[in-house]
MMTF fields as JSON, N, C-alpha, C and O atoms, coordinates in Angstrom:
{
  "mmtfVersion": "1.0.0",
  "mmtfProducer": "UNKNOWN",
  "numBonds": 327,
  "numAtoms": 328,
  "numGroups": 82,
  "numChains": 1,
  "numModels": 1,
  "chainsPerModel": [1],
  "groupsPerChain": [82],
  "chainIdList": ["A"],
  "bondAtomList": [4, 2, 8, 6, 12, 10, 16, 14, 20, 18, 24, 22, 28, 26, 32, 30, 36, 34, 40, 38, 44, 42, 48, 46, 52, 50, 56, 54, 60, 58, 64, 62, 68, 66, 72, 70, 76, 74, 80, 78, 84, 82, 88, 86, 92, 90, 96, 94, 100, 98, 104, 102, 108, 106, 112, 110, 116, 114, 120, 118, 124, 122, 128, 126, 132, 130, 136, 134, 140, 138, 144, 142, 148, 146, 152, 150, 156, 154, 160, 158, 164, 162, 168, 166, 172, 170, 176, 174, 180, 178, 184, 182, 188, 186, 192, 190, 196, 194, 200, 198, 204, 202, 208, 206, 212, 210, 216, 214, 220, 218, 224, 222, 228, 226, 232, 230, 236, 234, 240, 238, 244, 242, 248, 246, 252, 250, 256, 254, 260, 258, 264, 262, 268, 266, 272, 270, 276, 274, 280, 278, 284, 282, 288, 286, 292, 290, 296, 294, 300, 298, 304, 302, 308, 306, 312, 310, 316, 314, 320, 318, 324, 322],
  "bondOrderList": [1, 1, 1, 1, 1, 1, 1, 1, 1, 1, 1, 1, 1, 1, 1, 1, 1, 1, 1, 1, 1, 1, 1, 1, 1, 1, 1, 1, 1, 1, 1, 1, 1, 1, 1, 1, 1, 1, 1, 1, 1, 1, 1, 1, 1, 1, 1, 1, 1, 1, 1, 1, 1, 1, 1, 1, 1, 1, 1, 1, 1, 1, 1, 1, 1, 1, 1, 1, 1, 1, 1, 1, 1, 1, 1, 1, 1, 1, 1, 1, 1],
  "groupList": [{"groupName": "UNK", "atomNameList": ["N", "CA", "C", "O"], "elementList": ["N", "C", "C", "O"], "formalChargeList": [0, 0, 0, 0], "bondAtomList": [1, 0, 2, 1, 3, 2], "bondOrderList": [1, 1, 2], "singleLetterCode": "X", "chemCompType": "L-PEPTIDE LINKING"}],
  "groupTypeList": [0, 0, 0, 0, 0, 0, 0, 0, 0, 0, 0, 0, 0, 0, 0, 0, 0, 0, 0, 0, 0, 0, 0, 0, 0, 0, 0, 0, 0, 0, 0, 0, 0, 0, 0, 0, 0, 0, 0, 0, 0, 0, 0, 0, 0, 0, 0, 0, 0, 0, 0, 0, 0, 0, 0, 0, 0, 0, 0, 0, 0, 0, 0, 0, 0, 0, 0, 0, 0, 0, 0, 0, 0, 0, 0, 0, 0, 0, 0, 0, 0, 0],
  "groupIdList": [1, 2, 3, 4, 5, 6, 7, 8, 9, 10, 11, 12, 13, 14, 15, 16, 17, 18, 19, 20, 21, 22, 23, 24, 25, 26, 27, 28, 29, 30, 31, 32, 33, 34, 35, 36, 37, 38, 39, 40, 41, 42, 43, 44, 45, 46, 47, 48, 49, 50, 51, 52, 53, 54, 55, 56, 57, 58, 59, 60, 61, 62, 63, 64, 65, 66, 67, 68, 69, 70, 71, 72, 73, 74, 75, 76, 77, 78, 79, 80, 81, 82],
  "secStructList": [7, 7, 3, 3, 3, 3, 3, 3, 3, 6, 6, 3, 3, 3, 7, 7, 3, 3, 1, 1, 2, 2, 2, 2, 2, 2, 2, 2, 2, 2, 2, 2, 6, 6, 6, 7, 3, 3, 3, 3, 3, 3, 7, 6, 6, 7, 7, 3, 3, 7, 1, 6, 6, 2, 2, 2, 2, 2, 6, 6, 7, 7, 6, 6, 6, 6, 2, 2, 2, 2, 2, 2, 2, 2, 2, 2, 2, 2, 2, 2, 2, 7],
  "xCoordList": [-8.462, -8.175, -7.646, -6.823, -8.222, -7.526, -6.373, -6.408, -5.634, -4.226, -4.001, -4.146, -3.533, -3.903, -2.604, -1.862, -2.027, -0.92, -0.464, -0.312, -0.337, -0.539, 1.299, 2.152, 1.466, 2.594, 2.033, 1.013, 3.862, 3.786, 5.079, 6.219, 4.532, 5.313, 5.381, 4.69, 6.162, 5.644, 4.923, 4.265, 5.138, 3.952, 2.447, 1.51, 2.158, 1.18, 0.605, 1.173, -0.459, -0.204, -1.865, -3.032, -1.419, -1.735, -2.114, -1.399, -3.417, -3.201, -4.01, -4.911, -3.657, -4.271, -4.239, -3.238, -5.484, -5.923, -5.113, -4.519, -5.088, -4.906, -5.258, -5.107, -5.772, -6.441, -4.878, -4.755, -4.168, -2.877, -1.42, -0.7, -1.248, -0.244, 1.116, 1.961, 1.154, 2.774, 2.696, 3.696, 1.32, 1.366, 1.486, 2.502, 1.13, 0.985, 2.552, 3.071, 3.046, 4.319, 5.573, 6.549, 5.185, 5.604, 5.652, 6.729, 4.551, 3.838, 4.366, 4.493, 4.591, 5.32, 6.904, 7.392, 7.799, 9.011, 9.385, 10.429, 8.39, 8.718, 8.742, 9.706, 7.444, 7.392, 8.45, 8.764, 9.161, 10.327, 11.619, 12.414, 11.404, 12.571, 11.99, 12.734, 11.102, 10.85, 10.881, 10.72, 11.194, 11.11, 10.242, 10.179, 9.509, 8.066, 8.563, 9.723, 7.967, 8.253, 6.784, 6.063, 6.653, 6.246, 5.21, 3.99, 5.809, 5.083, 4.815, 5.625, 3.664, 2.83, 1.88, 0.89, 2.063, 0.955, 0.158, 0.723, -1.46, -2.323, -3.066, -3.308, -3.223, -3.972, -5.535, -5.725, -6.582, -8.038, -8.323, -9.405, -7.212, -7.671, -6.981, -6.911, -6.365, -6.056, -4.61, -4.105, -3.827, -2.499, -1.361, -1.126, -0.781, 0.227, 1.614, 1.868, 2.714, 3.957, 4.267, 3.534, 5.628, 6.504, 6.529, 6.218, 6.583, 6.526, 7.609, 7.523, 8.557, 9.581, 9.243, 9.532, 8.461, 8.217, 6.837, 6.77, 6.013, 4.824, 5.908, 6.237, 6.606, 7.278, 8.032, 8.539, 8.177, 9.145, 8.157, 8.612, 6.781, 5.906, 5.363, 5.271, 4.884, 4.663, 5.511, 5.191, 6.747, 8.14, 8.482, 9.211, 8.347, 8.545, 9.921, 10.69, 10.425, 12.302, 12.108, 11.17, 13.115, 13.588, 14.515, 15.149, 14.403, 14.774, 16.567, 17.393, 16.746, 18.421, 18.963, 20.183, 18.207, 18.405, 18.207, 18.551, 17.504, 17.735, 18.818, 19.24, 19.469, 20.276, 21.778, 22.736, 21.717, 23.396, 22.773, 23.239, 22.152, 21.902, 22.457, 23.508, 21.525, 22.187, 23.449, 23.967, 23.939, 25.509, 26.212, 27.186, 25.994, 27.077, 26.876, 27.737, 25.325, 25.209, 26.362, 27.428, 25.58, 26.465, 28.085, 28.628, 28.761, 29.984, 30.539, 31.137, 29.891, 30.09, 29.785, 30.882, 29.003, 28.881, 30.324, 31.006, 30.647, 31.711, 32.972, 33.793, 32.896, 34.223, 34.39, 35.391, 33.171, 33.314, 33.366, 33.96, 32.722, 33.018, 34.342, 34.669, 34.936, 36.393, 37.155, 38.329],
  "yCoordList": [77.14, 78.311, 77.848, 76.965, 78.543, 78.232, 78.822, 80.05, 78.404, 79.311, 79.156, 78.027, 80.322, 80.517, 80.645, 81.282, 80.004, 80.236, 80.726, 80.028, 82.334, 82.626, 82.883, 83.215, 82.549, 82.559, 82.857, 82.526, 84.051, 83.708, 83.11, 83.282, 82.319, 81.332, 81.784, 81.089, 82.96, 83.018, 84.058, 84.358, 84.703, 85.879, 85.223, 86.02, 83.841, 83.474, 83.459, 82.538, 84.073, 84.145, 83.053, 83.235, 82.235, 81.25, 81.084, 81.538, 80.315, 80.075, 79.027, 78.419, 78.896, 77.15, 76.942, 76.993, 76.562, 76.808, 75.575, 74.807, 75.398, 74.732, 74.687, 75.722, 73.583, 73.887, 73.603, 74.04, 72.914, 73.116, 74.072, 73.95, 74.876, 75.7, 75.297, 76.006, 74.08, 73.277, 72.902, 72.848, 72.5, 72.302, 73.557, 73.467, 74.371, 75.735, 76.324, 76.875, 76.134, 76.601, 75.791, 76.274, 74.438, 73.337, 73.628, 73.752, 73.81, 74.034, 75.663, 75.973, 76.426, 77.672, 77.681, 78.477, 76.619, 76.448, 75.939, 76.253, 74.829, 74.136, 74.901, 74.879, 75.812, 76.684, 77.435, 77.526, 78.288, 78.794, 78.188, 78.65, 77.028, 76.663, 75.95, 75.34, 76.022, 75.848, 77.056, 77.087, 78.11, 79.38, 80.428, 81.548, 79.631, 80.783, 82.501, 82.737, 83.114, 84.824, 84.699, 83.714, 86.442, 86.633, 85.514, 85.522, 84.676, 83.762, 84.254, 84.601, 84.233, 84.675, 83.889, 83.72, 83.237, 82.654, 83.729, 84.601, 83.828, 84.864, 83.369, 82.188, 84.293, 83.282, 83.631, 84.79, 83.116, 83.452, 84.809, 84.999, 85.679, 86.885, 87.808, 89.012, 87.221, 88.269, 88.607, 88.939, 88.67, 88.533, 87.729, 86.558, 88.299, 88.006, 87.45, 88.175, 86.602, 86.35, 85.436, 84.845, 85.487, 84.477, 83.473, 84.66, 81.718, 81.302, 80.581, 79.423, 81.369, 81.607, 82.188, 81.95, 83.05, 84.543, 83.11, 82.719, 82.891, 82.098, 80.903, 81.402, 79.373, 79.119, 79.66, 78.771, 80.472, 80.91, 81.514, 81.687, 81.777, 82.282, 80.911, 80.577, 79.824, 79.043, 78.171, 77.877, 77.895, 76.745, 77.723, 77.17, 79.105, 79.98, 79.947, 79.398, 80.722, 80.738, 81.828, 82.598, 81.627, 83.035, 83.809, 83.524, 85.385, 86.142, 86.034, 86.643, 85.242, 84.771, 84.102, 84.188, 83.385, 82.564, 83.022, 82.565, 84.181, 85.086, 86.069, 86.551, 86.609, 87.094, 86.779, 87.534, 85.209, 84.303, 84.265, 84.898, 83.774, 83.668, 85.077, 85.301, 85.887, 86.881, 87.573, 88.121, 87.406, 87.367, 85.936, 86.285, 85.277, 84.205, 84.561, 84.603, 84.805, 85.302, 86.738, 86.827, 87.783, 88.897, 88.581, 88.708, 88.082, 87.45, 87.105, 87.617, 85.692, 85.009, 85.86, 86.085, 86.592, 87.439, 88.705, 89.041, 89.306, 90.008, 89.535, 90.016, 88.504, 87.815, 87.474, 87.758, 86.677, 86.679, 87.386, 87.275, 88.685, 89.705, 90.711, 91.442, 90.438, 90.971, 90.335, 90.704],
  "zCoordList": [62.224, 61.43, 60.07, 59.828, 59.357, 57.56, 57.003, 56.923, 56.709, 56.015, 54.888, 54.419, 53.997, 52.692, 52.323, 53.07, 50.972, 51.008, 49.261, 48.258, 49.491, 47.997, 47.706, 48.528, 46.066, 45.684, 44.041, 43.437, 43.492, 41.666, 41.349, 41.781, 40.418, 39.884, 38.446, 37.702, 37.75, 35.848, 35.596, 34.6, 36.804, 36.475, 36.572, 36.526, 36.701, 37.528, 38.686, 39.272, 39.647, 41.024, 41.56, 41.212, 42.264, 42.458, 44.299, 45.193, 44.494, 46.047, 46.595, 46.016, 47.603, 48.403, 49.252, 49.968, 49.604, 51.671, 52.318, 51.562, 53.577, 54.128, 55.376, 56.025, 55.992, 57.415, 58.776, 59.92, 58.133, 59.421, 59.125, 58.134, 60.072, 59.949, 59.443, 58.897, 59.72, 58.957, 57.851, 57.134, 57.376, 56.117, 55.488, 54.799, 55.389, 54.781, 54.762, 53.792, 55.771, 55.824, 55.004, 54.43, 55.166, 54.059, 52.978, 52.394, 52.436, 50.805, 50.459, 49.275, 51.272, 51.169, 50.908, 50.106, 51.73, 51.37, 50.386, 49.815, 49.914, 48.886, 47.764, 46.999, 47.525, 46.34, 45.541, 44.354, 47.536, 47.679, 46.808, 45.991, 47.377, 46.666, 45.364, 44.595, 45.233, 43.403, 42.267, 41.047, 43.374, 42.474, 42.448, 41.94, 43.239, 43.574, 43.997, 44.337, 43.948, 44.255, 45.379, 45.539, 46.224, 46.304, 47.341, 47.177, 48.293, 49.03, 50.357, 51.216, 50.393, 51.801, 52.16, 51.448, 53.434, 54.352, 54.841, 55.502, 54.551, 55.068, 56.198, 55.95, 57.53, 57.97, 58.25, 57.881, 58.707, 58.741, 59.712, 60.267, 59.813, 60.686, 59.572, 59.817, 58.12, 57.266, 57.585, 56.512, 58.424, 58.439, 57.703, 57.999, 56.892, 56.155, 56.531, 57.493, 56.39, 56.817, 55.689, 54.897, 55.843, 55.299, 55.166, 55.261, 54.937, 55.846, 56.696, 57.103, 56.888, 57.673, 59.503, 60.675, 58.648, 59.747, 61.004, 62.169, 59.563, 60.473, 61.296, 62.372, 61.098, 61.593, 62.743, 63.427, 63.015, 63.902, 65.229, 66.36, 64.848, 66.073, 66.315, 67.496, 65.146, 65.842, 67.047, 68.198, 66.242, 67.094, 67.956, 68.779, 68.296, 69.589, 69.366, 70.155, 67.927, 67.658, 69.092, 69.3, 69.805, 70.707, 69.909, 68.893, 70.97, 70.179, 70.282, 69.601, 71.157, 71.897, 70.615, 70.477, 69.553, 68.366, 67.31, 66.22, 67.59, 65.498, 66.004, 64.953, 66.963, 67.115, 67.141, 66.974, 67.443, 67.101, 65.438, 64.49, 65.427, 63.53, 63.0, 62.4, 63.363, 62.908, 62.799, 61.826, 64.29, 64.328, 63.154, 62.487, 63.065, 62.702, 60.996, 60.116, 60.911, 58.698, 58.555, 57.946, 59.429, 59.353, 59.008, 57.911, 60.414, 59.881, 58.508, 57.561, 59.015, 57.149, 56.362, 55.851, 55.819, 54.411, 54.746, 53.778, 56.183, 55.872, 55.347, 54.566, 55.968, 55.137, 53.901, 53.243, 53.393, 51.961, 51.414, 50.341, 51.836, 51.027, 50.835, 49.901, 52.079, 52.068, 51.592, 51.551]
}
C-alpha cells in the first residue's frame, strides 16, 4: 500500500509517497516539528490521519494508554494553569 504524506510549509502545500507506513509517519513528524501545518498521512484507500493517529493503529496504542496519557496531560496543564 502507498502512503501519501501531504503537508504546508509557507503557504506551500506539498506531498510525497511512500511505500512503508513508518516512513511516512517519520517524514510526517519531522515536518511537524519543522513547522509544517496541516500534516496528513492519506493512505491508498484515501483515508486521512495524523501521523500520530496512523502510528497508534499501527503499534496497537491501547485504549488503557491514551487514557493514563490523557489523565496525566489533563493534570499537568490544570496545574499549570492554576
Amino acid at each position: 500500500m502507498i502512503f501519501t504524506v501531504h503537508a504546508t510549509c509557507r503557504e506551500l502545500r506539498f506531498s510525497r509517497l511512500f511505500a512503508a507506513p513508518l516512513q511516512a509517519i517519520e517524514q510526517g513528524m519531522s515536518l511537524i516539528c519543522a513547522g509544517a501545518q496541516n500534516v496528513l498521512i492519506a493512505d491508498g484507500d484515501g483515508c486521512k490521519r495524523s501521523p500520530i493517529e496512523l502510528y497508534n493503529i499501527i503499534c496497537g496504542t491501547s485504549a488503557d494508554a491514551r487514557k493514563s496519557t490523557e489523565s496525566i496531560q489533563s493534570t499537568f496543564f490544570t496545574r499549570a494553569a492554576a
